[in-house]
N, C-alpha and C positions, 0 to 999 in steps of 0.2 A: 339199513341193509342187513338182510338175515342171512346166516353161513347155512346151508343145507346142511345134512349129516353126511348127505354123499360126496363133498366137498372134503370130508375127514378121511374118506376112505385111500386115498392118497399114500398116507402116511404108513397105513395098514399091507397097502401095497410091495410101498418102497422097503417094509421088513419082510414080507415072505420073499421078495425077490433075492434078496440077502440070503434069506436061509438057503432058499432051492440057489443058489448060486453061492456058495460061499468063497472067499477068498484067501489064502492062506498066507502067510510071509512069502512061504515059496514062490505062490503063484505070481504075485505081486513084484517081487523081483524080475521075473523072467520077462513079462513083457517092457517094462522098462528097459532092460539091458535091450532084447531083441531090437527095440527103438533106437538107442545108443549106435548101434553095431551101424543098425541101417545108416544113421546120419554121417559117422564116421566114416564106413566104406560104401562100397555101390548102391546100387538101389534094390538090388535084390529082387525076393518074388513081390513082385505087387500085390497080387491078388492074397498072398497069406499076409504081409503088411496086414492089407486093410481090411480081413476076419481078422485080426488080432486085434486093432486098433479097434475096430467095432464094440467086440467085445469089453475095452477098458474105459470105466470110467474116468475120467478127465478131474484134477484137482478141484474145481469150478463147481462140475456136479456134484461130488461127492460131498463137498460144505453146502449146497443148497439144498441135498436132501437132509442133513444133518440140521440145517437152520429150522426147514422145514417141521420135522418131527418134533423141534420147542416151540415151535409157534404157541400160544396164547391163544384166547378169544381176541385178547386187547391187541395183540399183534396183528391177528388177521385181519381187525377193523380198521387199525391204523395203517396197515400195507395198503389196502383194497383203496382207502382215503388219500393216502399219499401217492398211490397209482392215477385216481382222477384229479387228485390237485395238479402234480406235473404236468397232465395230459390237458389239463382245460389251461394253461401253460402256455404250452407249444402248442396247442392247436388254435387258439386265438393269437396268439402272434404270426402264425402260419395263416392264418385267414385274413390279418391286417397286413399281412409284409405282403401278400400277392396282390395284395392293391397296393402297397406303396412301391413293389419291385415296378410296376407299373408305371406309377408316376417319376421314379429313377430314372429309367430308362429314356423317358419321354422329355426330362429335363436335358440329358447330355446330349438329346437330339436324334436319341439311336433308338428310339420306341421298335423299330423293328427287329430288333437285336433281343428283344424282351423271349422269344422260343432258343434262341443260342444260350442264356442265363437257364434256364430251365431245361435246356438239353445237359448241357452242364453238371448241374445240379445231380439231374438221372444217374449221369455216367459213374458221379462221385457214390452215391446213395446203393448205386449198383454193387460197384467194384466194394466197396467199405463194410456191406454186409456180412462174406464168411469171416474176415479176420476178425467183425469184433465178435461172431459167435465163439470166434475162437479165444478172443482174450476172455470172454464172457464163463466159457468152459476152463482152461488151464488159471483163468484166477482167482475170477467172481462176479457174480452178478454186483456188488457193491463197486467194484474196480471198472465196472464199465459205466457206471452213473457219474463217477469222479470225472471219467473220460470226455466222457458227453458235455459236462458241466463246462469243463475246459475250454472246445473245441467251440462250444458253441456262444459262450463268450468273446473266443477270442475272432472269429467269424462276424460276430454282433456288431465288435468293434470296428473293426474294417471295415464293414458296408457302412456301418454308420458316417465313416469318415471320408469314407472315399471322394474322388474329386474327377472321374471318370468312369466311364464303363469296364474297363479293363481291371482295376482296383474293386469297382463293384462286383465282378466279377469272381475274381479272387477271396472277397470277402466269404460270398453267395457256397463256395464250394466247401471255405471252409466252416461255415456255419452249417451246411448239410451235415457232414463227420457229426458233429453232435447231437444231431436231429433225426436223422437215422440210429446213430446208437440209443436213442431215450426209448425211439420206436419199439427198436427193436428187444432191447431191454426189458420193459412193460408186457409184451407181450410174452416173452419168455418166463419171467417172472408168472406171470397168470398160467401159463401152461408147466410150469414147476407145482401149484399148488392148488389145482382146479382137477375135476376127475371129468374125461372124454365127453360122458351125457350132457354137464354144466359147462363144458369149455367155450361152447358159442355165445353164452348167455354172459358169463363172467368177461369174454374176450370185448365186449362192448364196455367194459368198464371204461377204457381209458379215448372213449368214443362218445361217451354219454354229453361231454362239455360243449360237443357243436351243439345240442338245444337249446344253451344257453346262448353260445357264441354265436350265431346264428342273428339270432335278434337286437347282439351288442356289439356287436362286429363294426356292424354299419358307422352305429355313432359314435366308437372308437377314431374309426377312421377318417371321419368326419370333425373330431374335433381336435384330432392331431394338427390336421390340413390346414384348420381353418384358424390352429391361434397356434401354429409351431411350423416347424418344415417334416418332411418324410425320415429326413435325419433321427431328428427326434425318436417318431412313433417307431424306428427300430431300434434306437440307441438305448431305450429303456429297459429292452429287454437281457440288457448283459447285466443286471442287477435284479430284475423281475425274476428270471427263469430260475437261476440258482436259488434262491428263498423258496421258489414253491417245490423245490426238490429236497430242500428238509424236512417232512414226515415220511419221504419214502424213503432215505439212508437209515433216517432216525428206526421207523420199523426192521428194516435188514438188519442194524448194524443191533439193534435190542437184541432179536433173536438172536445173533450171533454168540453173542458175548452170554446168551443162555445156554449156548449150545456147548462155550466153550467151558463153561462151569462146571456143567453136567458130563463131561470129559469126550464127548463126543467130535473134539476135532481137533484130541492130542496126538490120535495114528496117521494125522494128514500133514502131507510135505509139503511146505511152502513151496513153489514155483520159482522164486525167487533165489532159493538157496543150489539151485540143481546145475551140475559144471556146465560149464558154456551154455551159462544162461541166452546171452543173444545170439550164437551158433543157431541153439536150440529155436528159437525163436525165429530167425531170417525162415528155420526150413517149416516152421508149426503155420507161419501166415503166410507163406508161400509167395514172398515181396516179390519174386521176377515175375509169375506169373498172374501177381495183382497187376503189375506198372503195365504186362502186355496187353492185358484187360482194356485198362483204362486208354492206352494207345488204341486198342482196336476200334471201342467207341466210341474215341472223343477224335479220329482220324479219318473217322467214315461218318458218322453222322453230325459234328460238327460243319462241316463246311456244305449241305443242303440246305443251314440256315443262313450262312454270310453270303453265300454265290448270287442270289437272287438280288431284288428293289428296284432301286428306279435305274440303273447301271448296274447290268448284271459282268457277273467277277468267272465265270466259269472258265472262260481261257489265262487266267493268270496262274503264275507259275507258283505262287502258292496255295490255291485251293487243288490244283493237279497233284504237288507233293504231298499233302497230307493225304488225300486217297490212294496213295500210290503207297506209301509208309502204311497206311492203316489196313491196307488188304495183302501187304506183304508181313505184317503182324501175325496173323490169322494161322498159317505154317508153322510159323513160330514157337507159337503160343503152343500149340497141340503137338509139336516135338517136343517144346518142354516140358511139357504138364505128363508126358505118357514114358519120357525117358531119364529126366532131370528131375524133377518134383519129388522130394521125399513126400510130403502132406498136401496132393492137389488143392485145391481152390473148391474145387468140387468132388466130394468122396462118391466114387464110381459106383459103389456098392448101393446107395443110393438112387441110383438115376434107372435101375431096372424090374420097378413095380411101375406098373402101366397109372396107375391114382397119383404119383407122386408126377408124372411126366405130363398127365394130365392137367392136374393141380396147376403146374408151374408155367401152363401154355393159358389158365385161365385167366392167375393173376396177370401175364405178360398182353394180353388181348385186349383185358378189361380196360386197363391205365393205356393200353395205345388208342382204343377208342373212344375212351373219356375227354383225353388229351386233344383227340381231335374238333371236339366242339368246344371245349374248354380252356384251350388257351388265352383264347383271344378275349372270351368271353367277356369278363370287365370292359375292354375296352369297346367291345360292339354295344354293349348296353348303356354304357354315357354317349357313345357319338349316336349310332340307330339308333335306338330308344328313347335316348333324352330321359337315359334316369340322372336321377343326382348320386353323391358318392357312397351315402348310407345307404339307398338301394337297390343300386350298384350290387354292394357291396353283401345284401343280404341276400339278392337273385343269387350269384356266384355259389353262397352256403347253402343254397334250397337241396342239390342233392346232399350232404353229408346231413342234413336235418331229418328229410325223410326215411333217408337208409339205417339211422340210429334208431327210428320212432317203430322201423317195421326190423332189421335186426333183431331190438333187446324183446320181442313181442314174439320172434321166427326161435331167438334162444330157449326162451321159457316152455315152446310148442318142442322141439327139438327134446329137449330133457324129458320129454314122456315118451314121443315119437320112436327117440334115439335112431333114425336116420336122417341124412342129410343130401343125397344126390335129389331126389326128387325136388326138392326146396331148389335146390340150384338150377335143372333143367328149366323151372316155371319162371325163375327168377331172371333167367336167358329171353326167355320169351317174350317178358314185358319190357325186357332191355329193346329189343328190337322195337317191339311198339313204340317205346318213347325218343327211339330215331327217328320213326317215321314222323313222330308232332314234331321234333325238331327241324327236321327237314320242311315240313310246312309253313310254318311257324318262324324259322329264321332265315326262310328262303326270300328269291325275288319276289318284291313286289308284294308282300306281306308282311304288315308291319303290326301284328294281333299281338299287343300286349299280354292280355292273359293264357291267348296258346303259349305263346315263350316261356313263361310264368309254369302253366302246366306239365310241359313238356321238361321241363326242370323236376318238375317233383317226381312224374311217372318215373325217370330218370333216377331219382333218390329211392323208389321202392323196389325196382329191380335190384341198386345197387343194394339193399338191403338184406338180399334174398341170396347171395353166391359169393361175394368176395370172402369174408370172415368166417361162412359157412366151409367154403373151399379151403380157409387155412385150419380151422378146426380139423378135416377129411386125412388133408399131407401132416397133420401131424399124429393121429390115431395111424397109422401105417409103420412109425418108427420107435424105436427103444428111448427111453428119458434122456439115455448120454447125448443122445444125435439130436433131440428136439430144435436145441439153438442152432444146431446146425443146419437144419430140415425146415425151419422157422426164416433165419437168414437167405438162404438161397427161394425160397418163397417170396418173401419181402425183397429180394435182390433183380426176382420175375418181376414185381411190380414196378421196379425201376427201370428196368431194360425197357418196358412198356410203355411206360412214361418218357423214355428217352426215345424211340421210336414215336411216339405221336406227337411230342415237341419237335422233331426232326422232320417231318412228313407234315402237321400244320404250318410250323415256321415255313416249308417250303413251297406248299401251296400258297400260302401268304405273302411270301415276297415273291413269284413268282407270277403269281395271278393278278393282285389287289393294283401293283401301276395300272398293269395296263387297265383293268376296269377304271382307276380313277381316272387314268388319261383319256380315257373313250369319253365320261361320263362330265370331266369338268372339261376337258380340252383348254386347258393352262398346266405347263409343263412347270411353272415354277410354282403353283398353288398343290399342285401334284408333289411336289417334293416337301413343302409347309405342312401337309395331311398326311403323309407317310411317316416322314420324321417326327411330328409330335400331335398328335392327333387329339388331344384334350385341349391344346388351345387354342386348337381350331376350334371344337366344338363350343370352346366360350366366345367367341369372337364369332363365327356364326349362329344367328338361330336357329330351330328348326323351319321358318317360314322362309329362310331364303335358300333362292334357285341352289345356292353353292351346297350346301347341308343336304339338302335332300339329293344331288347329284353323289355327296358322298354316302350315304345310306342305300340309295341303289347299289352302289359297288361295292359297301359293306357287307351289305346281305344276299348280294350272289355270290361274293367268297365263301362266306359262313356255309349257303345253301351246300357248296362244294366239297366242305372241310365236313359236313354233316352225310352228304352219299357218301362219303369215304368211311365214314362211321358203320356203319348201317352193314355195310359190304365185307367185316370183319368178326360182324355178330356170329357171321353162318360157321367157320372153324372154330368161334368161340363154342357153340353150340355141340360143336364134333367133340372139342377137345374135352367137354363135360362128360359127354358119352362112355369113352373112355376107362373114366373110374369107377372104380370099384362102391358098390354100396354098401358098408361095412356100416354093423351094427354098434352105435357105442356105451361101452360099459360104463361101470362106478368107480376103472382101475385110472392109475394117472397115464398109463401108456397101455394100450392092446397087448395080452401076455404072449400073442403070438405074432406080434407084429419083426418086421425084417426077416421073416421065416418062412414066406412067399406061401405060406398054406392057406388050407380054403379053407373059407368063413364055417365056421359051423354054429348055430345057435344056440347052442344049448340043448342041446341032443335035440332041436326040436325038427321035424321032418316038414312042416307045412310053411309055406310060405306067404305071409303077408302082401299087399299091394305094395307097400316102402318094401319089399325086398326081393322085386321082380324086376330089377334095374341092374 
């Protein structure tokens, strides 16, 4: 892997900024106190709070651009290393655990419950994103890989152990905390040390392992299965994950210790030592208005996935109270957050450049639309399809195989181009195309192996074209200190999205799927054996009997269902592209005019290209 030149320019950056912005004791003093004052008594002006806060950088940044500037050749190659070893990590564990959350599920008899787990998941992945931008900023990027490491150990362990759905459950949520922070980490880290033009191409780094994992997925999962239990193929990874996260501390923690030699991070105050360290802290991650968060999502769209099945729950007294608690959240939340909140959840100053609002509606679309042909997906392709588990197992990876193969290919076109909406609009486009094969393809009455097959990949190169594109966009819009910030709540839009379309599939699914199998087998008790665990039907029937193909009928007019619901979300997707801004990008690590709401100018230059008539 070669480091461009313009990949150094970065560094060059982060020192004019310094100059044309210089810092003095004085200055440096006053916004702290102003901080101080605010936590101690009222809330003050808001709106100068947070120009002031804008403007300061966070103890976090300011060691990473210090790390930064010692970087090495050998650092750089060993970060970028230890970026894809974690990520090829966590993303084959994350490609084997959605098959084995699968057969979990299906073991306690609650396979329907498999969108509640993965609603779940969203809500925690959601709500979890600005705080660790925040521990991320006020500590370090090194402080939040420790974190991760933790979290997703001790997550590991618990699912692995669990002995119900509820424990699984619980496991599920807390192994997200970790899975999210590495996420989000990684790509933070890449947009600390990558300049705007390479940021899409270098952002595929830690995406590169699904071409791997893709074709080894399968047989992972497969020979878990076949000479262990699901226990197992997850419990390995609370030993796996931490080992492959040592070249990337090891890279951080080098440079640090160059950084600290060379005196560069004797003027920075540890975090640690500052009075009412956890005062400070309740009001920096903003815990009321996280917990209201996570009330509001997990009290409204939790219970669209338990209400449904074969006995539907919608009149019981507690799917009523948790909607009734989670929409009276909602007030709540945005009394607190606009009268209570020292450090909102979401910095306001942020949310009014129309690209960032954009951005944040594209991630949130994409993952509800994905979600909606995707959940289920494993399990429609062992019972319809009559695949086995390995290819199962590597249908399921077709998009994240394609979307890397045209991504790291759309990155390196991009770094000449240097724009990016256009790439997005085209990338929208064939998103929809590859609804409509799905909708064919996994509808009634069509059982086209290779359209499925296809419709998977068209699927993989749209995704290829707009997601990582759109996070490179929302983050050429903001200043270095707010990147993790502006990165987090991005990545926090993909989870709300995700939590939405596991809430909206799961519901269609236990909502629809009885009664088609009831129509379709007309046995109310082999209806309840197919709903609750549906793999072992599918080994106990074969495809030639009446039973099997009766459930493949009602398989694939659900799926057809969960796929027009897709399709019908692409067109606001489409708008919300619209939207942004097509901002030209540099060789700087942040746009020098970026949060200054000024108009693009090119470089004195007056004619306008085809990429810049968007």
């Amino acid at each position: 892997m070669s480091i461009s030149p313009e990949d150094k320019h970065f560094q060059h950056s982060d020192l004019d900024e310094k100059k044309s912005h210089p810092s003095s004791p004085t200055n440096e003093g006053k916004i702290p106190e102003l901080h101080r004052q605010e936590l101690e008594g009222g809330k003050g002006d808001f709106d100068a709070h947070e120009e002031s806060m804008s403007a300061m950088k966070q103890a976090g940044v300011k060691r990473i651009e210090a790390i930064a500037e010692s970087f090495t050749p050998f650092n750089r190659y060993l970060l970028y290393f230890g970026v894809f070893l974690i990520a090829y990590a966590y993303g084959l564990d994350g490609t084997v655990r959605y098959t084995f959350q699968a057969t979990a599920t299906a073991s306690y008899y609650t396979h329907s419950l498999l969108a509640t787990v993965n609603v779940l998941r969203s809500i925690i992945a959601a709500a979890a994103q600005p705080p660790l931008a925040k521990i991320a900023d006020n500590f370090g990027r090194l402080e939040l890989i420790l974190l991760s490491i933790f979290f997703y150990i001790l997550g590991t362990i618990v699912e692995a152990t669990s002995t119900g759905v509820k424990s699984f459950c619980a496991g599920a949520v807390i192994y997200q905390v970790g899975y999210t922070a590495i996420i989000l980490l990684v790509e933070v880290v890449i947009a600390d040390v990558s300049s705007l033009r390479n940021r899409v191409f270098w952002s595929y780094v830690p995406a590169l392992p699904f071409l791997i994992n893709t074709w080894i997925s399968g047989d992972v999962s497969q020979a878990v299965l076949d000479g262990t239990t699901w226990q197992w193929g997850i419990g390995m990874w609370g030993f796996l994950y931490p080992a492959c996260a040592l070249p990337l501390i090891l890279a951080l923690w080098l440079a640090q210790r160059r950084a600290r030699q060379q005196g560069k991070l004797a003027s920075l105050i540890s975090p640690y030592s500052q009075r009412n360290f956890f005062k400070t802290l309740f009001w920096e991650l903003d815990v009321v208005g996280l917990i209201l968060i996570i009330a509001i999502l997990a009290l409204i769209l939790v219970p669209f996935t338990l209400a449904g099945g074969v006995v539907t729950k919608w009149r019981s007294g507690s799917i009523i109270s948790m909607l009734v608690v989670g929409v009276l959240c909602i007030p709540a939340f945005i009394v607190w957050e606009k009268r209570f909140a020292k450090r909102p959840v979401v910095p306001l100053h942020l949310l009014k450049d129309r690209t960032v609002l954009g951005c944040f509606s594209i991630a949130c679309l994409l993952n509800c639309s994905w979600y909606l042909q995707g959940d289920y997906l494993y399990t429609v392709l062992i019972v319809a399809f009559d695949e086995s588990i390995k290819s199962a197992t590597r249908i399921s990876s077709l998009y994240s195989f394609s979307s890397v193969i045209v991504g790291v290919s759309l990155g390196l076109v991009i770094r000449y181009v240097r724009r990016i909406k256009p790439f997005i609009l085209v990338g929208i486009c064939i998103y929809m195309i590859a609804f409509g094969l799905l909708i064919r393809y996994r509808g009634a009455n069509v059982a086209d192996h290779a359209g499925m097959i296809g419709g998977q990949v068209v699927l993989g190169v749209a995704g290829g074209m707009f997601p990582y594109p759109a996070q490179a966009l929302i983050q050429a819009t903001t200043k270095h200190q707010n990147v993790a910030v502006i990165t987090s709540l991005y990545l926090a839009s993909y989870s709300v999205g995700s939590a939405l379309g596991n809430t909206i599939s799961g519901a269609i699914w236990t909502q629809v799927l009885p009664g088609k199998l009831l129509a379709q087998l007309g046995n109310a008790t082999l209806v309840a054996e197919v709903y609750g665990d549906p793999f072992t039907f599918a080994a106990t029937y074969s495809m030639a009997t009446p039973e099997r193909q009766s459930v493949v009928q009602a398989y694939q007019q659900t799926q057809r269902l969960l796929c027009i619901t897709g399709i019908c979300l692409v067109i606001p997707l489409f708008a919300a592209a619209m939207v942004t801004k097509n901002i030209k990008l540099g060789d700087e690590q942040s746009a020098p005019d970026a949060e200054e709401g000024s108009k693009e100018v090119l470089a004195g230059e007056e004619k306008k290209s085809w990429f810049a008539r968007f």
